[in-house]
C-alpha positions as CSV (number, residue, x, y, z in Angstrom):
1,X,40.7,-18.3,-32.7
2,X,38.5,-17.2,-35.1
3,X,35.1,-15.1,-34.6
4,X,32.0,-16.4,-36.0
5,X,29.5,-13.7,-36.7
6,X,26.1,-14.3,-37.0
7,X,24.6,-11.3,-38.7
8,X,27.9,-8.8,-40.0
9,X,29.2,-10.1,-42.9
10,X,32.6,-11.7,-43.1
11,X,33.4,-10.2,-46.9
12,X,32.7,-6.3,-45.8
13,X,35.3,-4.7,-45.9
14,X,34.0,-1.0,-45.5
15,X,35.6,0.8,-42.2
16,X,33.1,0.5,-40.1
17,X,32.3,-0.1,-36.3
18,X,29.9,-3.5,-36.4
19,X,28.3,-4.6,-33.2
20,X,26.7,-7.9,-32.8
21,X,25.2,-9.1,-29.1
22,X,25.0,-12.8,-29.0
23,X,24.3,-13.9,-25.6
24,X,23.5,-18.1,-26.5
25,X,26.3,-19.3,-24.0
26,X,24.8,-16.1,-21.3
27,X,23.1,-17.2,-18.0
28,X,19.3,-16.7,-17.8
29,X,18.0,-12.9,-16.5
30,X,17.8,-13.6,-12.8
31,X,14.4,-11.7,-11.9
32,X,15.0,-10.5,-8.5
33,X,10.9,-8.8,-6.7
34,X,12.2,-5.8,-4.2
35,X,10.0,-4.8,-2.1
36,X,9.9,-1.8,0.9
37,X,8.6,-1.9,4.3
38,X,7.8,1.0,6.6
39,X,7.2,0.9,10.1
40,X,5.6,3.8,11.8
41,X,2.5,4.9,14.2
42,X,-1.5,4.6,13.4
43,X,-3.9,7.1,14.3
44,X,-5.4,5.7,18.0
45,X,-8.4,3.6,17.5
46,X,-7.8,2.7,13.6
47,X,-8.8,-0.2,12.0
48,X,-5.3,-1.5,10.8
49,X,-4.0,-4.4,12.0
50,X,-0.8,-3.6,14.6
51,X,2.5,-5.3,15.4
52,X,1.7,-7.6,12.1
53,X,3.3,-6.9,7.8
54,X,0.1,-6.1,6.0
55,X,0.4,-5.3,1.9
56,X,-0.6,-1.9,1.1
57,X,-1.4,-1.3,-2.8
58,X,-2.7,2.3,-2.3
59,X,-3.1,5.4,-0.3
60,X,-6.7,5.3,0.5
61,X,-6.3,1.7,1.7
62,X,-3.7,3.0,4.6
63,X,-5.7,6.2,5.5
64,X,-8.6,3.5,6.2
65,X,-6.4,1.7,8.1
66,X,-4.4,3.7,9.8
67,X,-5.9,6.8,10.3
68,X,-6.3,10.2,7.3
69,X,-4.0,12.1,9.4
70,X,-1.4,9.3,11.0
71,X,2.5,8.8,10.9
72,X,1.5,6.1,8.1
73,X,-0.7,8.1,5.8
74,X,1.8,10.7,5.6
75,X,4.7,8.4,4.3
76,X,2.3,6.2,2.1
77,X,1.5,9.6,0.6
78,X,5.1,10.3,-0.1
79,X,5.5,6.7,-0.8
80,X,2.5,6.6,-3.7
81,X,3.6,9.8,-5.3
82,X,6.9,8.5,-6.1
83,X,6.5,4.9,-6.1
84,X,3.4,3.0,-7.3
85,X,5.3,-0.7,-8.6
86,X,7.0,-2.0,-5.4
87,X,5.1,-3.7,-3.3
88,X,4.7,-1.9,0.3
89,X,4.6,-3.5,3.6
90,X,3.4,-2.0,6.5
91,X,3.9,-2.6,10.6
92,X,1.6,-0.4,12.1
93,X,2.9,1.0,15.8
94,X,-0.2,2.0,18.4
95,X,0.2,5.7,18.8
96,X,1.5,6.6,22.4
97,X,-1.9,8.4,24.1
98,X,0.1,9.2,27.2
99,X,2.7,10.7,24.8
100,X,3.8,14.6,24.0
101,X,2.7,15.6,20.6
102,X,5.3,17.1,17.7
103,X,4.6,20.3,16.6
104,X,5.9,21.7,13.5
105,X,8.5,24.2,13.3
């Protein structure tokens, strides 16, 4: 079966590597949108919604939301520094009151 080039020349005959890409018979790009989601706490009585995916495009959006200093501001910082073309999704958590606080080591 013989190859039909498109753009090398069949009458070259000069030792050579040619490489041609014809992708006509190929199966359309299938464009896939990831996307990440982070669950974590909010500062206590923050304005973010709880319990409910809301779209976060930016760091200052979740420190309004969910507190400057929260569980969620912290990883959206992260998050922002390395990553600012996937869409984020956040669950805000209510932070535990009657809870023990971390302390860093």
């Amino acid at each position: 079966m013989p190859i039909d080039f498109q753009t090398i020349p069949t009458a070259d005959r000069v030792p050579f590597t040619f490489v041609e890409w014809n992708n006509t018979n190929a199966l359309p790009p299938q464009v896939q949108q990831f996307q990440a989601w982070m669950i974590g706490q909010s500062a206590a009585g923050s304005a973010g919604v709880l319990n409910t995916p809301t779209l976060v495009s930016s760091l200052a959006q979740a420190q309004n939301s969910y507190g400057p200093g929260s569980m969620l501001a912290q990883m959206c910082r992260v998050w922002f520094q390395n990553n600012t073309s996937t869409p984020l999704w956040i669950t805000a958590l209510a932070d535990n009151e009657a809870g023990t606080k971390s302390t860093e080591h």
